[in-house]
C-alpha positions as CSV (number, residue, x, y, z in Angstrom):
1,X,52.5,-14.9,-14.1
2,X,53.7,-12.0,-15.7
3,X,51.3,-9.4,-17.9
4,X,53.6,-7.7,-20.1
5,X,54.2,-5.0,-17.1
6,X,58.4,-5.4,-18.7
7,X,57.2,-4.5,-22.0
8,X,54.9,-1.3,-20.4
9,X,58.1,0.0,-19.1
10,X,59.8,0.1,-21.9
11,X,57.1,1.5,-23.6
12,X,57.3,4.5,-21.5
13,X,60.9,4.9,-21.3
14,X,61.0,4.9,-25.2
15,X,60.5,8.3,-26.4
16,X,61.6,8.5,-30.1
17,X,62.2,5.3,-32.0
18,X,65.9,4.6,-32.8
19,X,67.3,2.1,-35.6
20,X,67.4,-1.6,-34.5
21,X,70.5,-3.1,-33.7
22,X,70.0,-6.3,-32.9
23,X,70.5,-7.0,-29.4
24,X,70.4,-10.3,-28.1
25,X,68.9,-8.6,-24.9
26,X,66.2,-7.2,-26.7
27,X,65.5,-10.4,-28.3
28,X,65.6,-12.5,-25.4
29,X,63.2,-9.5,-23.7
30,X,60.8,-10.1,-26.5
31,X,60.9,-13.7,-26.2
32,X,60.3,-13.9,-22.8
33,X,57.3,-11.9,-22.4
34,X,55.4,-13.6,-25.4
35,X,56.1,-16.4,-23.9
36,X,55.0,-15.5,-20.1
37,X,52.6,-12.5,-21.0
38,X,48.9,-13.3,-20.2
39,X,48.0,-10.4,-22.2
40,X,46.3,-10.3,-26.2
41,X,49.5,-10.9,-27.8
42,X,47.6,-10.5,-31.2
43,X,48.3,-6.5,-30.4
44,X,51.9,-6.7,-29.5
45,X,54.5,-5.6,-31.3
46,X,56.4,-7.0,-33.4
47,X,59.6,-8.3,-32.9
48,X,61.4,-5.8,-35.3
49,X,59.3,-3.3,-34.1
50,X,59.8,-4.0,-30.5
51,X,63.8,-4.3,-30.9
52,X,63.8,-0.7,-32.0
53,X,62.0,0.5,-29.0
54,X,64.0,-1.7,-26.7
55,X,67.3,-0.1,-28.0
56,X,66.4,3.4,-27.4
57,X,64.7,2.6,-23.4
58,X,68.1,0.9,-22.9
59,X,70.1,4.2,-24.3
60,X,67.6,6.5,-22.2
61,X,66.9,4.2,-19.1
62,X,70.1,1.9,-18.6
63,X,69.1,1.1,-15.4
64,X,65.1,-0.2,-15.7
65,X,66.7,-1.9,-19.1
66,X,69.6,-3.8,-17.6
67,X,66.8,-5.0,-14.5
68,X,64.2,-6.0,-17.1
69,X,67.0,-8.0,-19.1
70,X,67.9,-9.8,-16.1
71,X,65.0,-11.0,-15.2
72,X,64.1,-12.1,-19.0
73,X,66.7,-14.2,-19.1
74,X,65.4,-16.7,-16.0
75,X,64.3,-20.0,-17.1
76,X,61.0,-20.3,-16.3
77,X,57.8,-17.8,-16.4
78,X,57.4,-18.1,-12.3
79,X,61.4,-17.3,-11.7
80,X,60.6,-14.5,-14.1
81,X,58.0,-13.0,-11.9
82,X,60.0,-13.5,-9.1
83,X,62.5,-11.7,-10.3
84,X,60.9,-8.8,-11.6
85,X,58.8,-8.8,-7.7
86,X,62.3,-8.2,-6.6
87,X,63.0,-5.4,-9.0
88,X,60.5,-3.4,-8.0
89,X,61.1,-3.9,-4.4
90,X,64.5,-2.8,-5.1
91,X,63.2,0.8,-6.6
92,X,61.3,1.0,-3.9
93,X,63.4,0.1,-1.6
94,X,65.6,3.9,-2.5
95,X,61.9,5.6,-2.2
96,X,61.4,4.8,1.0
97,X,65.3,5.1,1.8
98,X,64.7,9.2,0.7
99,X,61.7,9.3,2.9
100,X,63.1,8.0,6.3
101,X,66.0,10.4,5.7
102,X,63.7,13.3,4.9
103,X,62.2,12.3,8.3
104,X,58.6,11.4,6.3
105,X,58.1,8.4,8.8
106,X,54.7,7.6,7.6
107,X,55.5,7.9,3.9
108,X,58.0,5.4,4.3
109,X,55.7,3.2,6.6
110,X,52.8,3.4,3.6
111,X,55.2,2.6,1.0
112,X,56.5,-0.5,3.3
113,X,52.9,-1.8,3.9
114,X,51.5,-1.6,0.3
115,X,53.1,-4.6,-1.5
116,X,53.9,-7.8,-0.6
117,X,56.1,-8.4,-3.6
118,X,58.9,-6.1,-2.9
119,X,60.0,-8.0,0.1
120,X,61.1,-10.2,-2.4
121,X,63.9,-7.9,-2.5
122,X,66.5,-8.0,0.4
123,X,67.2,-4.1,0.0
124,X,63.6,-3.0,0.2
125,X,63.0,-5.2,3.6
126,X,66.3,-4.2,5.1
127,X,65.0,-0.4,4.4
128,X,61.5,-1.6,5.9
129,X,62.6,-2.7,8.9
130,X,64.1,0.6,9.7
131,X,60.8,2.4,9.2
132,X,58.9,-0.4,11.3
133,X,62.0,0.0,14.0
134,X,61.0,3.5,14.6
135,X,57.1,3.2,14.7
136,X,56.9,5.5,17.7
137,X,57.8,8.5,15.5
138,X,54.4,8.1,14.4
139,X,52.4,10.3,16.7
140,X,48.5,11.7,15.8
141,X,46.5,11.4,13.0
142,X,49.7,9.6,11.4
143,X,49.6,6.9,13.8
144,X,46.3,6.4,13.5
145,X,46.2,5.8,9.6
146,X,49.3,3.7,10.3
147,X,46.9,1.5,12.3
148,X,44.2,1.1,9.3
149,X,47.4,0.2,7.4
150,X,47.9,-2.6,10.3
151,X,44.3,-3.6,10.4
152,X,44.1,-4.8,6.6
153,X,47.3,-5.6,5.2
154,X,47.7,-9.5,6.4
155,X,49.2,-10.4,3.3
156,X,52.5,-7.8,4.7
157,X,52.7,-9.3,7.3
158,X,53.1,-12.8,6.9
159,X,56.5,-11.9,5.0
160,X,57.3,-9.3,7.4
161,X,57.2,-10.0,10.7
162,X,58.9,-6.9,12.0
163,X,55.5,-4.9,10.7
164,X,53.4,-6.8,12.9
165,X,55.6,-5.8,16.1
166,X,55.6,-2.4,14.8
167,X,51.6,-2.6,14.7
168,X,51.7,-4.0,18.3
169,X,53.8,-1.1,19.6
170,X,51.4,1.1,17.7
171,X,48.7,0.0,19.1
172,X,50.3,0.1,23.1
173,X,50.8,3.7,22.6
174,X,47.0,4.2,21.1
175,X,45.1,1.7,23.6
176,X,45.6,4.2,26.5
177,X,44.0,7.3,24.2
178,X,41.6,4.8,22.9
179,X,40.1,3.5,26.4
180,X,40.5,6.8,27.6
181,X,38.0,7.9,24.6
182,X,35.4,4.5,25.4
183,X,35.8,5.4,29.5
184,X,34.6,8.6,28.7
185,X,32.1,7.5,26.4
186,X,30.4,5.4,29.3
187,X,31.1,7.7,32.2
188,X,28.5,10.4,29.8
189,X,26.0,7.6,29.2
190,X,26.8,7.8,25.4
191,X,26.6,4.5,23.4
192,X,29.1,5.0,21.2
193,X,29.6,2.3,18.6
194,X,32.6,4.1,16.8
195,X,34.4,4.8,19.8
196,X,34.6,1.1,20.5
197,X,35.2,0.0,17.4
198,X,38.2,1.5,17.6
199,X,39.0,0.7,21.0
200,X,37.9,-3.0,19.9
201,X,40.6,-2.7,17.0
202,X,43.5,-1.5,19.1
203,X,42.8,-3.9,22.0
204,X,42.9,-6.7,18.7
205,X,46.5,-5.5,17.4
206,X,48.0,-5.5,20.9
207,X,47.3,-8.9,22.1
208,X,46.8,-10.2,25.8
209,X,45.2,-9.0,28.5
210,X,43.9,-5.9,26.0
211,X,41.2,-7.6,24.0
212,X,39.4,-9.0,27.1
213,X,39.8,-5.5,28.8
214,X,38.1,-3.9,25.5
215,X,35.4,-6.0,25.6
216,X,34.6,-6.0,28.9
217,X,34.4,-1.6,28.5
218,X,32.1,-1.9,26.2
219,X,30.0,-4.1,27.2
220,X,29.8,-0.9,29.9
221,X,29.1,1.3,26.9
222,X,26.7,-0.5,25.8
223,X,24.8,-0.4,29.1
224,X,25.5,3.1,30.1
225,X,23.1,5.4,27.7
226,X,19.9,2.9,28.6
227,X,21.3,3.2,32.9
228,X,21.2,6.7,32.7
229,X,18.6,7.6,30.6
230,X,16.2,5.3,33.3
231,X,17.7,7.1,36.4
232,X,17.5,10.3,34.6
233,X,13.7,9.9,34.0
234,X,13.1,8.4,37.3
235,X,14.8,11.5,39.9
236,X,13.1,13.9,36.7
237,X,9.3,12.0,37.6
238,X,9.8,12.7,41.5
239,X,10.8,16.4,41.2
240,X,7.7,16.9,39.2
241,X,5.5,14.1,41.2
242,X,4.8,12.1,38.8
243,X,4.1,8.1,39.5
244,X,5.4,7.1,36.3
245,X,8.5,4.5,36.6
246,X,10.7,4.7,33.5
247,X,10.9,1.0,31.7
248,X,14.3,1.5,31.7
249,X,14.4,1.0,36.3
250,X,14.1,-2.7,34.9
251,X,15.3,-3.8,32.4
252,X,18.9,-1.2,32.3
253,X,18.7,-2.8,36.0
254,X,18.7,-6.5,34.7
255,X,21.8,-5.4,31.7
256,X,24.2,-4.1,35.0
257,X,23.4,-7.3,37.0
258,X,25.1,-9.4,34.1
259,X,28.2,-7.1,33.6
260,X,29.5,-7.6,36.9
261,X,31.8,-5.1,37.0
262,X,32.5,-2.5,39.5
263,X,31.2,-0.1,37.2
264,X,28.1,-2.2,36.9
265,X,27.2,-2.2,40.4
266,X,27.9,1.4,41.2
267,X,25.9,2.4,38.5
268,X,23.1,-0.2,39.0
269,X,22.9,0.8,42.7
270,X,22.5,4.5,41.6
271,X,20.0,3.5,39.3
272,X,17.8,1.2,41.8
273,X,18.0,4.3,44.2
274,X,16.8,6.9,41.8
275,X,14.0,4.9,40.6
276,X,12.9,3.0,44.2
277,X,13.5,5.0,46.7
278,X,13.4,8.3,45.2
279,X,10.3,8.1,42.7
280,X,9.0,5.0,45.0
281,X,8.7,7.7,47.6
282,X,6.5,9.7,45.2
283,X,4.8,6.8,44.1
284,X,3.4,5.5,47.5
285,X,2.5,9.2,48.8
286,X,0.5,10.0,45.6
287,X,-0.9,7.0,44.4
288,X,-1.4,5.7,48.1
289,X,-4.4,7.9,47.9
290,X,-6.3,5.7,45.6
291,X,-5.5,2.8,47.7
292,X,-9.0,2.4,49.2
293,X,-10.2,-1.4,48.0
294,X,-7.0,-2.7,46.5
295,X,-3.4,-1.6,46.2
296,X,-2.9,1.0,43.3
297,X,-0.5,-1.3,40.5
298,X,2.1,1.4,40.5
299,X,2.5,1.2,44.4
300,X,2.7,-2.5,43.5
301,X,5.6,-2.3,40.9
302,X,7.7,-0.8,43.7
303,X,6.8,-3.4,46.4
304,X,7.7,-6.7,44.5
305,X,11.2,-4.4,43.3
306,X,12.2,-4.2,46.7
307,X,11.2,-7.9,47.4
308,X,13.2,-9.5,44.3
309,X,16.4,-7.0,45.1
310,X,16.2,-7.2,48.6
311,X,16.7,-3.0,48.3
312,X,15.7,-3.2,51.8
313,X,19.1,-4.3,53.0
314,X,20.9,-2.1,50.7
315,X,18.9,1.3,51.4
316,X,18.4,1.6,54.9
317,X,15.8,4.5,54.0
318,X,13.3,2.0,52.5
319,X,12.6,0.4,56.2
320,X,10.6,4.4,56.9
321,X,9.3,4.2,53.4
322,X,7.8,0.9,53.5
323,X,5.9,2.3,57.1
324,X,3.6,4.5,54.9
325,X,1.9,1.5,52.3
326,X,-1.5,1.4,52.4
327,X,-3.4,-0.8,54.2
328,X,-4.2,-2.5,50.9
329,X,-0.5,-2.8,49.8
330,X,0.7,-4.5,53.3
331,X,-1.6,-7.5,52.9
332,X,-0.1,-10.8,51.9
């Protein structure tokens, strides 16, 4: 329903208080929004009082009076409303009509994606669907606030359907940049939770193949910082001979076996070689020195990761490696 916005208009548009002349306009204004007004109407004006204000906005504002009289005289509070939705859409409507022809593309796209109530005007969508026609002018950080605009204004879109293909064209111009950004993200073993947000929210707006694709990426982010920080430690542990095998040689290890991905493997295989065949080789030569009852647990880790990954078979070089155990770590 209606909360005496009419009357605020008039308010403003009245600047000096003229003598009444008795307009039926006025008086069916008045009328109207006492009767449709949801606000205190103990401190509105009075009907005298009113009618002189209304006489001088129509003298100084012919055209906001002649739209707010046409809308007063509807028959029912909810065609009212309606009405006056369409009113504003149709002021709006020659805003955004300045701003495409000015060139000011994402102006006109914020003005269109604001309000659901001024597509009740014909005029406003017509000038809307223009803007969302030419989305692709939107390039940079323009096209990226477009896209917040896309994200949260639902309510837009279910009465214009031409702003949710311009949000899917959007967001096929932005996915490439955006994956680009996540691909990157993963190839540097950076998890970076903002990065694929956004990717996630791209991939969302475009629809198909996209979402799965995004998810799948980073998933790979996700995996990447712990993958390399383990195979970083591992080949850092050999060059400086120390026996210590990072956490990370297992259970990064077990996170890649999941994924299944190309990515996954390549990176899982470099990740097995730097901790089991590089550090395992520094591992058996210096702890194979305390091997003298029992088989140092270190030595051991190594053994039973080449037995559950059959590394064997995938590095040839652990065949020579595996000659130098201990006596104590070849018993069964």
């Amino acid at each position: 329903m209606p909360n005496a916005r009419s009357l605020a208009v008039l308010l403003l548009a009245a600047t000096t208080v003229a003598p009444a002349c008795g307009s039926s306009d006025c008086d069916k204004i008045y009328d109207t929004l006492m009767k449709c007004s949801k606000g205190d109407k103990d401190k509105a004006p009075s009907k005298n009082e009113f009618s002189k204000m209304c006489e001088d906005a129509k003298a100084k504002n012919k055209e906001e009076f002649e739209a707010t009289a046409t809308c007063a005289k509807e028959d029912s509070c909810e065609k009212m409303e309606e009405c006056e939705k369409g009113q504003r859409g149709k002021r709006r409507a020659k805003k955004v009509a300045e701003a495409t022809a000015a060139g000011k593309w994402r102006s006109a796209f914020d003005d269109c994606t604001t309000f659901e109530d001024y597509y009740a005007d014909e005029a406003f969508k017509t000038e809307c669907n223009k803007v969302f026609a030419n989305a692709d002018k939107l390039t940079g950080e323009d096209a990226a606030k477009a896209m917040t605009r896309c994200k949260y204004s639902d309510k837009v879109k279910k009465v214009a359907p031409d702003f949710e293909k311009a949000c899917k064209s959007l967001a096929s111009g932005q996915l490439a940049a955006a994956t680009k950004a996540a691909t990157a993200a993963r190839d540097a073993g950076k998890r970076d939770y903002k990065t694929c947000s956004e990717l996630k929210d791209v991939a969302g707006l475009a629809g198909g193949d996209a979402v799965a694709a995004a998810q799948k990426l980073c998933d790979e982010v996700d995996a990447a910082e712990e993958a390399k920080k383990g195979a970083d430690e591992a080949r850092a542990n050999a060059a400086a001979k120390k026996t210590s095998m990072p956490y990370q040689c297992d259970s990064a290890a077990e996170k890649l076996e999941k994924l299944g991905t190309e990515w996954s493997k390549k990176t899982l295989d470099d990740l097995l070689k730097a901790c089991y065949v590089e550090l395992g080789a520094v591992v058996i030569e210096e702890k194979g020195k305390d091997a003298k009852y029992v088989c140092p647990y270190e030595i051991t880790k190594v053994t039973e990761a080449i037995a559950k990954r059959d590394l064997a078979t995938k590095f040839p070089e652990l065949a020579e490696l595996t000659k130098k155990l201990p006596k104590q770590c070849t018993k069964k």
